[in-house]
ZAPA-71436 format. One record per atom (N, C-alpha, C, O): residue in one letter; x, y, z. Coordinates in steps of 0.1 Angstrom, whole numbers, padded with zeros to 4 digits, always signed. Layout:
// residues N
AXYZ
...
END
This chain:
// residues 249
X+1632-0456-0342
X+1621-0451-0333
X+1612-0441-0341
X+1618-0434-0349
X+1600-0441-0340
X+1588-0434-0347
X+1584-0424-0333
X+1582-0427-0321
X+1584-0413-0338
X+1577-0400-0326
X+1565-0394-0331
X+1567-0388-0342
X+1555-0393-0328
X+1542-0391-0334
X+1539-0378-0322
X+1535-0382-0311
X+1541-0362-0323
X+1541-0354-0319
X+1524-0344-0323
X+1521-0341-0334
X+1518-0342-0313
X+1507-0333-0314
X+1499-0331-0327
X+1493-0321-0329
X+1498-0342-0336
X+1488-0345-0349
X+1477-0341-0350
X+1468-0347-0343
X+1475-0331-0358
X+1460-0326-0359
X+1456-0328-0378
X+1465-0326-0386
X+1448-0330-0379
X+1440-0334-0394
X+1423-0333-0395
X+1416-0337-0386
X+1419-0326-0406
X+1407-0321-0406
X+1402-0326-0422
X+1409-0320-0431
X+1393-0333-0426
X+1389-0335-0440
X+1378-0325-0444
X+1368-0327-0436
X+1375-0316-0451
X+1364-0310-0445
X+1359-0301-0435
X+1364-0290-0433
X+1347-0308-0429
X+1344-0298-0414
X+1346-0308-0405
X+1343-0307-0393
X+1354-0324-0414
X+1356-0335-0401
X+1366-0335-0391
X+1372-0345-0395
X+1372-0331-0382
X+1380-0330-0374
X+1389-0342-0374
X+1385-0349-0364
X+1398-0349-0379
X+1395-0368-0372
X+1406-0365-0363
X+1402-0367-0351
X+1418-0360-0365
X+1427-0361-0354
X+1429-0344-0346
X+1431-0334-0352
X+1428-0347-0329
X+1433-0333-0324
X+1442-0336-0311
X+1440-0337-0299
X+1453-0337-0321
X+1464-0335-0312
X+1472-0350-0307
X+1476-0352-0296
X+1472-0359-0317
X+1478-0371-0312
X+1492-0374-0311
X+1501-0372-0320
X+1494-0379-0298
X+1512-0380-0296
X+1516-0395-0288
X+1511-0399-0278
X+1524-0401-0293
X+1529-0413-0287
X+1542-0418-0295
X+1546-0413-0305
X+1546-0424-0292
X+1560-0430-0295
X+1559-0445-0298
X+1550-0452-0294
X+1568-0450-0307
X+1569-0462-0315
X+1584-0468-0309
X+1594-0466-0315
X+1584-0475-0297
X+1601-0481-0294
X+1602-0490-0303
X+1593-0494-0311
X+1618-0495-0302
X+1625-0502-0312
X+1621-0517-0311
X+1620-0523-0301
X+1618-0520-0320
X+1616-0536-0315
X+1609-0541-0308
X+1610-0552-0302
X+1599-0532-0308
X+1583-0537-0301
X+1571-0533-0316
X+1570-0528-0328
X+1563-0538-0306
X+1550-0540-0312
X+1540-0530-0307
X+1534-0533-0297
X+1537-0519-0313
X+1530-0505-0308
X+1516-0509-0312
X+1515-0513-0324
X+1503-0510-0304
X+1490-0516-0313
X+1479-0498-0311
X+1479-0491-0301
X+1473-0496-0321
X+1469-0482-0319
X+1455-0490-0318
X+1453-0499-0326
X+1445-0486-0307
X+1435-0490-0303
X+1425-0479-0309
X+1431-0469-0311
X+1414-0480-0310
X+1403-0470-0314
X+1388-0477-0320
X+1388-0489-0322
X+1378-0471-0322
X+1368-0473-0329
X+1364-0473-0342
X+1364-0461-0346
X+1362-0479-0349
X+1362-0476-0370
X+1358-0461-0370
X+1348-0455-0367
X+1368-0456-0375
X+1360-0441-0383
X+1370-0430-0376
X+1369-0418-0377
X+1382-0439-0367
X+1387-0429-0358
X+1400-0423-0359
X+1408-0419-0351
X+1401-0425-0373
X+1416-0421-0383
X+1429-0429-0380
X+1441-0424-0381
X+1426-0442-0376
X+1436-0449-0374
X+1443-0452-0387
X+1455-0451-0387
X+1438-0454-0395
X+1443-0458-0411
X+1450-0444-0412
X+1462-0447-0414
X+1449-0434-0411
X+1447-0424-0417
X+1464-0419-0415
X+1473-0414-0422
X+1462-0422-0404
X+1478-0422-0395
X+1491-0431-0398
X+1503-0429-0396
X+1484-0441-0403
X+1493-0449-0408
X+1498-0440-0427
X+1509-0439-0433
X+1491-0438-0427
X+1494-0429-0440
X+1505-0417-0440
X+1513-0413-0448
X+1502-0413-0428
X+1508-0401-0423
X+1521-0402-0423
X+1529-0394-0427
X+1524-0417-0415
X+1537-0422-0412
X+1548-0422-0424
X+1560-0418-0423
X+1543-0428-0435
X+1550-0430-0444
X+1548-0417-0456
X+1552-0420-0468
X+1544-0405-0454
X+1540-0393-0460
X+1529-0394-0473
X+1529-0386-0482
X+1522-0402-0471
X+1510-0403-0480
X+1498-0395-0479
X+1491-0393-0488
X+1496-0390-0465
X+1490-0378-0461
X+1498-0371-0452
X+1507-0374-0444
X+1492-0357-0455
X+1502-0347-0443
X+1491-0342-0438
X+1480-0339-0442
X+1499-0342-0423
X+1488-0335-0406
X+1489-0322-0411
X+1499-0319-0418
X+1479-0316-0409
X+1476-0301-0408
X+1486-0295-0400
X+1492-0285-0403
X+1489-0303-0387
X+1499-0298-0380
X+1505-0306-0370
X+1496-0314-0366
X+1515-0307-0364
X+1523-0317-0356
X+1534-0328-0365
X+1534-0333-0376
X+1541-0328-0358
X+1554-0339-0366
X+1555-0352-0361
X+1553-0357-0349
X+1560-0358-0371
X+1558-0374-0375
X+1574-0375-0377
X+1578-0370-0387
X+1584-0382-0367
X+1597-0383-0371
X+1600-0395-0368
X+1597-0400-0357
X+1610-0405-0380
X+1611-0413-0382
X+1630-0411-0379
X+1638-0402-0381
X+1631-0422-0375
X+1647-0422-0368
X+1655-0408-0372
X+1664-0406-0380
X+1645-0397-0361
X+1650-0387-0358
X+1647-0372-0373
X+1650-0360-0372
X+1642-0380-0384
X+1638-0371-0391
X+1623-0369-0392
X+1615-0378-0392
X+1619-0358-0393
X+1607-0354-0395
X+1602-0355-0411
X+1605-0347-0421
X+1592-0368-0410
X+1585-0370-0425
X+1576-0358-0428
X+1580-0354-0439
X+1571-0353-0426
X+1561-0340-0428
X+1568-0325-0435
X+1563-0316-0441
X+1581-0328-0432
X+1592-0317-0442
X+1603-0326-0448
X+1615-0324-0447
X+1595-0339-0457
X+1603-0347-0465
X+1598-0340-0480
X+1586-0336-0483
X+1609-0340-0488
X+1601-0338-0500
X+1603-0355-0507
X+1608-0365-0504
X+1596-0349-0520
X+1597-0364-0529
X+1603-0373-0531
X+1598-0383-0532
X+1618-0371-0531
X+1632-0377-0531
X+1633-0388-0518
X+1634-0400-0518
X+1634-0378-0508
X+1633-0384-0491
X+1621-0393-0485
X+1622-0401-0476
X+1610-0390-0493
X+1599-0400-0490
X+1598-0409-0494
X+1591-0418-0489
X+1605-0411-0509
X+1609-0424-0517
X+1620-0432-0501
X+1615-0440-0493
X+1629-0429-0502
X+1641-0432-0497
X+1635-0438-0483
X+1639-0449-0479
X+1625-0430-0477
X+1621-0432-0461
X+1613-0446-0463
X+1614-0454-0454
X+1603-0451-0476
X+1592-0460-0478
X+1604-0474-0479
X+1600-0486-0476
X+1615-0472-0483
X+1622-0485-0482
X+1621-0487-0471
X+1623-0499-0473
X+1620-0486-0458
X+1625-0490-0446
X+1610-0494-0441
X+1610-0503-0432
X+1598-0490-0446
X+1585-0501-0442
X+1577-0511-0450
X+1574-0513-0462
X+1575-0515-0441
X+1565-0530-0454
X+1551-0524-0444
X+1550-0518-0433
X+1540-0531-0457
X+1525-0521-0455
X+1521-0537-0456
X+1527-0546-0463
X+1507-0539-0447
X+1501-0551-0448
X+1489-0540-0451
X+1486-0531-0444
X+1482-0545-0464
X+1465-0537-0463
X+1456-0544-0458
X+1458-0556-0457
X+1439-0537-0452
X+1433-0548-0449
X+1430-0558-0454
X+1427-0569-0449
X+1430-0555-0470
X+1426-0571-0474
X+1435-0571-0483
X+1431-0568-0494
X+1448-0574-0481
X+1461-0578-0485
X+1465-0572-0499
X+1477-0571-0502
X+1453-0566-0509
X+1456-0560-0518
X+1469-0568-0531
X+1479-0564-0538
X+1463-0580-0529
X+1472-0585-0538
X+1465-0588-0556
X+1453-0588-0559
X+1473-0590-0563
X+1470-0588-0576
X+1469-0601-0586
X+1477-0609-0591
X+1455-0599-0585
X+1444-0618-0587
X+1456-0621-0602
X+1462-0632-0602
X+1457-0614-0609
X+1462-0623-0626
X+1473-0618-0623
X+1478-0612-0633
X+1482-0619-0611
X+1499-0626-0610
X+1495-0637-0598
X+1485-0638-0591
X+1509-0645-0599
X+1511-0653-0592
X+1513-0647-0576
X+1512-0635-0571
X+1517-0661-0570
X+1520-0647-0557
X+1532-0648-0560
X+1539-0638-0557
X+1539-0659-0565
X+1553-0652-0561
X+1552-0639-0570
X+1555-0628-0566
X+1549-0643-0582
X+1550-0625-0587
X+1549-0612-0581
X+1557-0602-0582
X+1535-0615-0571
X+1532-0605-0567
X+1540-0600-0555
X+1538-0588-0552
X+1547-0606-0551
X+1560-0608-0540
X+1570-0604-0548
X+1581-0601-0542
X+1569-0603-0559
X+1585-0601-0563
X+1584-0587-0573
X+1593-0583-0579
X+1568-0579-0572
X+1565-0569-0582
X+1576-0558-0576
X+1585-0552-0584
X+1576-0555-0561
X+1589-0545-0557
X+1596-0547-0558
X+1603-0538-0563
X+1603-0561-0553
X+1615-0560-0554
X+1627-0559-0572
X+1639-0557-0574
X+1612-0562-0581
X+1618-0560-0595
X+1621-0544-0597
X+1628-0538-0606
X+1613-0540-0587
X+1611-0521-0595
X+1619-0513-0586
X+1621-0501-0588
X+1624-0520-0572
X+1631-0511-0564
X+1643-0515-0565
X+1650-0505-0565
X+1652-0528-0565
X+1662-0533-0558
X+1666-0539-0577
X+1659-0542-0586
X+1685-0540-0575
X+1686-0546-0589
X+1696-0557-0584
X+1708-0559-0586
X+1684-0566-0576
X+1690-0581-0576
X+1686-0587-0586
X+1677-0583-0594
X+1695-0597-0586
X+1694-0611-0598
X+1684-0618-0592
X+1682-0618-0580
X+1678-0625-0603
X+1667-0632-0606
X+1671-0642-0594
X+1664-0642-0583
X+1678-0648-0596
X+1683-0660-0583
X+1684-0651-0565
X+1683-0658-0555
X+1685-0638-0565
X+1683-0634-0558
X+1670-0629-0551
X+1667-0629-0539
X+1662-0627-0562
X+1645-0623-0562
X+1640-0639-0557
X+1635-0639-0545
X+1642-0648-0562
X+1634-0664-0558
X+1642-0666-0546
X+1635-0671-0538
X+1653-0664-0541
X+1655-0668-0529
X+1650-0658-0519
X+1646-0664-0508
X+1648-0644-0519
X+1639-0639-0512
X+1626-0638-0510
X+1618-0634-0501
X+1624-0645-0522
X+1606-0648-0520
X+1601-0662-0514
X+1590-0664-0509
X+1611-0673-0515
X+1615-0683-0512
X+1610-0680-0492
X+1601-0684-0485
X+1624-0670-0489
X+1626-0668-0472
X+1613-0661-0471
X+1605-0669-0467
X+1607-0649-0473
X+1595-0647-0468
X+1583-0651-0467
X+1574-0647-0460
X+1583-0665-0479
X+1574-0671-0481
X+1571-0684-0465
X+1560-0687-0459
X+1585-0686-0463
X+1588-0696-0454
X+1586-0690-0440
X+1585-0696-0429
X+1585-0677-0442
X+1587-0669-0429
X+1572-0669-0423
X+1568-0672-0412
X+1565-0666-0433
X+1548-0664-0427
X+1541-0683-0428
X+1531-0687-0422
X+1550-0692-0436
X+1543-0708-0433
X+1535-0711-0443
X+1524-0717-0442
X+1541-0706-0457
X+1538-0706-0469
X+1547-0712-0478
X+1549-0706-0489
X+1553-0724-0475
X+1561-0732-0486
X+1552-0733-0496
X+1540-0731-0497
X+1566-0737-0509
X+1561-0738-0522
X+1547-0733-0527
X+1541-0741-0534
X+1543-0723-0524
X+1528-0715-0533
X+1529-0708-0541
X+1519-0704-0548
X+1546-0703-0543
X+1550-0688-0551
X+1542-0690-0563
X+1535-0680-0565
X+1538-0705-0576
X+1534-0705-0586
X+1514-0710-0581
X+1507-0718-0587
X+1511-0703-0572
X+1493-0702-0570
X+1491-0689-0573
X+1497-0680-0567
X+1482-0688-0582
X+1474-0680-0583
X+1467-0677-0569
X+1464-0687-0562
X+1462-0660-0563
X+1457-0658-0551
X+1441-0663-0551
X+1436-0667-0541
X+1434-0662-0561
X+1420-0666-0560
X+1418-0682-0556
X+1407-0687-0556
X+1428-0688-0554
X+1428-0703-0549
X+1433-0705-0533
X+1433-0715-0527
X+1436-0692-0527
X+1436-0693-0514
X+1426-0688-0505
X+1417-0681-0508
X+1428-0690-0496
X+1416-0690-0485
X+1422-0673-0482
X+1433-0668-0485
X+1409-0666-0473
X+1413-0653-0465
X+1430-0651-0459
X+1438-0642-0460
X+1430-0663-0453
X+1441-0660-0443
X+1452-0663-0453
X+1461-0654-0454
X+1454-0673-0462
X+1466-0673-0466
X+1468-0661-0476
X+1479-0660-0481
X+1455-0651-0479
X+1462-0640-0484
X+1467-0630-0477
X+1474-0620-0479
X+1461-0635-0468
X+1467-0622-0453
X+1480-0626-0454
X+1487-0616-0458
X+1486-0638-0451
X+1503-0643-0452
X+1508-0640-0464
X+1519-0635-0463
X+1503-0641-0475
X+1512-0634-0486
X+1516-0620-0486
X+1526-0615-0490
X+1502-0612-0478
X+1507-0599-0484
X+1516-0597-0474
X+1525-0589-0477
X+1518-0602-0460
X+1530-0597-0450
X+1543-0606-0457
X+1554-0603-0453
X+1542-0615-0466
X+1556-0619-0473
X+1557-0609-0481
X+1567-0602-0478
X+1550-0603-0490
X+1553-0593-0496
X+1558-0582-0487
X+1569-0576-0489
X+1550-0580-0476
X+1560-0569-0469
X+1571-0568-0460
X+1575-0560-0452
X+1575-0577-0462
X+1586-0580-0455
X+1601-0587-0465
X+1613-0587-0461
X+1595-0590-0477
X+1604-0590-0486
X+1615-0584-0491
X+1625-0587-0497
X+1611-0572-0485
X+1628-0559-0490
X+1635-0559-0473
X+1645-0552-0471
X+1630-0565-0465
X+1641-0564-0449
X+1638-0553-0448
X+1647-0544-0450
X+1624-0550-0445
X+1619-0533-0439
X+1623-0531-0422
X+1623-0541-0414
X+1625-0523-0419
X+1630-0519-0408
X+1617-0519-0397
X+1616-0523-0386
X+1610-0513-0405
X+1596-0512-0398
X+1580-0517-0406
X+1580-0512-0417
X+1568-0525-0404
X+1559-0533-0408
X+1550-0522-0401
X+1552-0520-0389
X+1542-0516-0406
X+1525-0514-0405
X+1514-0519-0410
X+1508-0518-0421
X+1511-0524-0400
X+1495-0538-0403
X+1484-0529-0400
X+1483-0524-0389
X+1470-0527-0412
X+1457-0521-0411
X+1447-0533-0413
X+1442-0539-0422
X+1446-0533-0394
X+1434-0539-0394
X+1438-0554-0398
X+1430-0560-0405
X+1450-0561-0393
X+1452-0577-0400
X+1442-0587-0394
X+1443-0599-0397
X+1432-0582-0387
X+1427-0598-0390
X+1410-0594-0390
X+1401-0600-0385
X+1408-0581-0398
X+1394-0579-0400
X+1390-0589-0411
X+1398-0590-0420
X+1377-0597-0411
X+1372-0602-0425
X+1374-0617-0423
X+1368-0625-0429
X+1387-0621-0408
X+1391-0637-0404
X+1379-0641-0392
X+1373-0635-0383
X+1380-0659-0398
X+1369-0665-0385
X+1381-0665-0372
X+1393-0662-0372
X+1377-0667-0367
X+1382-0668-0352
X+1395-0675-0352
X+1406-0669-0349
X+1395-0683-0354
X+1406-0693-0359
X+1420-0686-0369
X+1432-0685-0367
X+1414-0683-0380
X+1424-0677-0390
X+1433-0664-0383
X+1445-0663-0385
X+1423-0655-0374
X+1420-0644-0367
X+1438-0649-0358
X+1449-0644-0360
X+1434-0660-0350
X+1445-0661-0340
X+1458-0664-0343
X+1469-0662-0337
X+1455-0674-0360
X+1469-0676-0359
X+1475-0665-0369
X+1487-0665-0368
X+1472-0659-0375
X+1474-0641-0378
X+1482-0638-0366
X+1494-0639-0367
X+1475-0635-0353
X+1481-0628-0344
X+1493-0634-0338
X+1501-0626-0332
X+1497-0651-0340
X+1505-0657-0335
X+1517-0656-0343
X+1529-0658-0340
X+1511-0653-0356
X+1527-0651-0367
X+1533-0638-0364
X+1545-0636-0362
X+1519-0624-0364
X+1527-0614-0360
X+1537-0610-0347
X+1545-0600-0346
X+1533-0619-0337
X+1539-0619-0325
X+1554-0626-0329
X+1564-0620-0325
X+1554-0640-0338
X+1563-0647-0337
X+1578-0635-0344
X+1589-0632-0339
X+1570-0629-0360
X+1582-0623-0363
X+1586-0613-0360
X+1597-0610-0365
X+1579-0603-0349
X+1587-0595-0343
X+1600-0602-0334
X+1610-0595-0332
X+1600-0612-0329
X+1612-0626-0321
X+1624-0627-0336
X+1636-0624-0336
X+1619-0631-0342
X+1624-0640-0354
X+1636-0624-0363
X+1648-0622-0363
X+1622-0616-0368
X+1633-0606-0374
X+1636-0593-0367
X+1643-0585-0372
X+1629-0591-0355
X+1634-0583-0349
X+1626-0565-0355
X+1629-0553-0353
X+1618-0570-0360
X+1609-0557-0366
X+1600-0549-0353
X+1593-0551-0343
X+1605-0537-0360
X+1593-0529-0353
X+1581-0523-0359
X+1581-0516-0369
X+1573-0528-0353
X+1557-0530-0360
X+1548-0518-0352
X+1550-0515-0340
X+1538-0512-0358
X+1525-0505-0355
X+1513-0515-0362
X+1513-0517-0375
X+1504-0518-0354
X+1489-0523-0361
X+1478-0516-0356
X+1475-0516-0344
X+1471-0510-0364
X+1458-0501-0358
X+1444-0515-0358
X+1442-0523-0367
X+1440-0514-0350
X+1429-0524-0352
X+1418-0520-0339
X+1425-0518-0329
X+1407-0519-0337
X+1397-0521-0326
X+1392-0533-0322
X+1381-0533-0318
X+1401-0548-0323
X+1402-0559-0318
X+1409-0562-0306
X+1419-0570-0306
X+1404-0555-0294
X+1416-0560-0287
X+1418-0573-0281
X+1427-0575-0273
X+1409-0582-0286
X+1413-0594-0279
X+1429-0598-0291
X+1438-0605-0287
X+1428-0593-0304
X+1441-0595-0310
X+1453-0586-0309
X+1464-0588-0314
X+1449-0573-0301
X+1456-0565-0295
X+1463-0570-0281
X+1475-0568-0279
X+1458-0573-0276
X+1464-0578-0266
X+1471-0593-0267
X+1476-0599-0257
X+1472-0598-0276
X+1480-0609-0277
X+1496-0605-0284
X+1506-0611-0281
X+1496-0593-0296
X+1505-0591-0303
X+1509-0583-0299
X+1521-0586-0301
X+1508-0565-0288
X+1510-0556-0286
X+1518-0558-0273
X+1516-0566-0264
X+1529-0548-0275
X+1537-0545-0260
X+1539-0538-0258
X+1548-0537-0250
X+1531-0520-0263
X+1526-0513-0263
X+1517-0508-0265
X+1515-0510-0277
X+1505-0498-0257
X+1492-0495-0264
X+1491-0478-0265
X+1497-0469-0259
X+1481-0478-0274
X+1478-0460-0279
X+1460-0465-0280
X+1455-0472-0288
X+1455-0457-0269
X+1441-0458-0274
X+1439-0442-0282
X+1446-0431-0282
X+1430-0444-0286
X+1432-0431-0294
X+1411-0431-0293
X+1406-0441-0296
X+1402-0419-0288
X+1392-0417-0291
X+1390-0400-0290
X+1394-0391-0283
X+1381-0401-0302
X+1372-0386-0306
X+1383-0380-0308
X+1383-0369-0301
X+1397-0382-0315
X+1406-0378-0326
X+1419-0375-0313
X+1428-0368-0318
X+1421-0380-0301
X+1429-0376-0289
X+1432-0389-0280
X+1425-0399-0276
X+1447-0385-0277
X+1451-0397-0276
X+1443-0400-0259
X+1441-0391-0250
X+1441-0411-0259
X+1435-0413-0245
X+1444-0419-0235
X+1443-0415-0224
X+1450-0427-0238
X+1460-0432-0233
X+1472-0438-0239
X+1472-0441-0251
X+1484-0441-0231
X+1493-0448-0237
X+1498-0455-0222
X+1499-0452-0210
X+1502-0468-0232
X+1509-0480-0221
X+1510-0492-0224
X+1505-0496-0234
X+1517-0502-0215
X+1519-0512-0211
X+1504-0519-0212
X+1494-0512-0210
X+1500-0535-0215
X+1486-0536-0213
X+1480-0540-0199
X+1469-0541-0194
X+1495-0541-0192
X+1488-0539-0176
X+1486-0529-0173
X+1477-0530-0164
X+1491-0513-0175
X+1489-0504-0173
X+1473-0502-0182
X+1464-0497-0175
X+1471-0505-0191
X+1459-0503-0201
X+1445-0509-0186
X+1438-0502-0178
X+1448-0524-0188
X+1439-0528-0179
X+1434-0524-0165
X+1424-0528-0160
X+1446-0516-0161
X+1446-0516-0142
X+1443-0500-0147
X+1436-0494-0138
X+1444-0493-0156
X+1439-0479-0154
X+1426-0473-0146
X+1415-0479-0145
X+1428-0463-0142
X+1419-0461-0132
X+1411-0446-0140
X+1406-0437-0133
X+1411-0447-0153
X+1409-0439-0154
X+1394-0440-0166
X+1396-0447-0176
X+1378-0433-0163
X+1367-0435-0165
X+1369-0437-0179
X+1360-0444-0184
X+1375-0433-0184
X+1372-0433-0203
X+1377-0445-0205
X+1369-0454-0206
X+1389-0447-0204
X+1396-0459-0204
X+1387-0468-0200
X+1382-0475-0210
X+1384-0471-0186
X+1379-0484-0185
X+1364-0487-0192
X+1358-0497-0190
X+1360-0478-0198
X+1345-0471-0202
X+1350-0480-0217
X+1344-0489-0223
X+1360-0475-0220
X+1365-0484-0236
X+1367-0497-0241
X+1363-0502-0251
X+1377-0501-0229
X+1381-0514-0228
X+1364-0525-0222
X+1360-0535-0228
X+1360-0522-0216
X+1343-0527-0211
X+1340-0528-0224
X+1341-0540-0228
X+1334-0517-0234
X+1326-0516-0243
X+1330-0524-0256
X+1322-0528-0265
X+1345-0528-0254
X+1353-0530-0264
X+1352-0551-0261
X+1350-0558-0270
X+1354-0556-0249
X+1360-0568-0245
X+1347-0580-0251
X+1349-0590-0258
X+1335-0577-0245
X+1322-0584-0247
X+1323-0590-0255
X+1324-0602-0256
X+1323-0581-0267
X+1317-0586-0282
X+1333-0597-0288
X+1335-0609-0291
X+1340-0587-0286
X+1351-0600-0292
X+1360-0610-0282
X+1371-0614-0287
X+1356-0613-0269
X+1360-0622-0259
X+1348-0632-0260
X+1350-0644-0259
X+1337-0626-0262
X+1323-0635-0266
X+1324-0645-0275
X+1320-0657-0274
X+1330-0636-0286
X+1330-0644-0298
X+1339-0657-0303
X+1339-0665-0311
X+1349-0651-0287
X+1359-0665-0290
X+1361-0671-0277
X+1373-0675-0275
X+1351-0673-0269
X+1345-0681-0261
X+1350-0700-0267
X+1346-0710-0261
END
């Protein structure tokens, strides 16, 4: 379980977070809702100790990452796989290489053990036999699937996806959201995705965190999200629905 207690963060004179708090249950899918610019990324950073809140605690199965030192933060990053937005994969390796760059520098499996895990995560996102493609010969979406085989390749306990299907047409967009739905079933992962998509939020999420002007606005169920009675809320989800329910009309 992830506990995200009273988060405040300031760059500057920029305020982005005051005061955010919600919970991550086991084996669900947590979707952090917001507007670009609204330190959703930023948070994800937080989680895994790559930035620290000015103030409030971030505790990860009951320890608090924000008084981890160096040692403990290594130790804590085995347990998540990171999807970036644009999968951040590395054009002059292969993928399986690139799939297999951690597990050579973290883990001292045998070679036969490296190809069969790249083998299973490869198979897991619907990417048979590609490990020897170069990534500049795949389309958007199949680098989107590589880089979640990459992150899921060490059996992380927990996956944080930024933004997985910004940059996809509609189409690529959904079946993104249908793999992330599938392998939370399949491996049993507990996932956070920050995105201001919610037509892909609401397909993958079975919990919500809207988060605006650096404060959590709500948290819930997406029937609770939708039946809220509450002006900001429905003022969000309105402003939010148009443009990308429109779009995939």
């Amino acid at each position: 379980m992830i506990r995200i207690q009273n988060i405040w963060k300031q760059f500057g004179e920029k305020q982005v977070h005051r005061g955010i708090s919600f919970d991550v249950r086991d084996k669900e899918t947590t979707v952090v809702l917001g507007r670009s610019g609204g330190g959703k990324s930023v948070l994800l950073k937080m989680i895994i100790g790559l930035v620290k809140p000015d103030s409030g605690s971030i505790e990860v199965d009951g320890k608090d990452v924000t008084k981890m030192n160096y040692k403990e933060l290594r130790t804590l990053r085995f347990k998540f796989g990171f999807l970036f937005q644009g999968a951040a994969l590395f054009d002059s390796m292969t993928v399986g290489e690139n799939i297999s760059l951690s597990l050579r520098r973290h883990t001292g499996w045998t070679e036969k053990e490296i190809k069969e895990s790249i083998e299973f995560a490869l198979h897991i996102v619907g990417l048979d036999n590609v490990a020897e493609v170069m990534p500049s010969s795949l389309s958007g979406g199949m680098k989107k699937r590589v880089g979640l085989a990459r992150a899921i390749a060490l059996t992380p306990r927990y996956v944080l996806y930024d933004e997985p299907t910004t940059g996809l047409d509609m189409e690529t967009a959904d079946g993104i959201n249908l793999l992330l739905k599938d392998m939370r079933t399949k491996l049993g992962i507990t996932s956070i995705v920050v995105t201001h998509d919610i037509h892909s939020a609401f397909v993958v999420g079975d919990r919500f965190a809207i988060l605006e002007n650096g404060t959590t606005l709500m948290t819930g169920t997406r029937e609770e999200i939708q039946q809220s009675e509450n002006e900001e809320v429905r003022k969000y989800i309105n402003s939010s629905l148009p443009s990308t329910e429109g779009n995939r009309a």
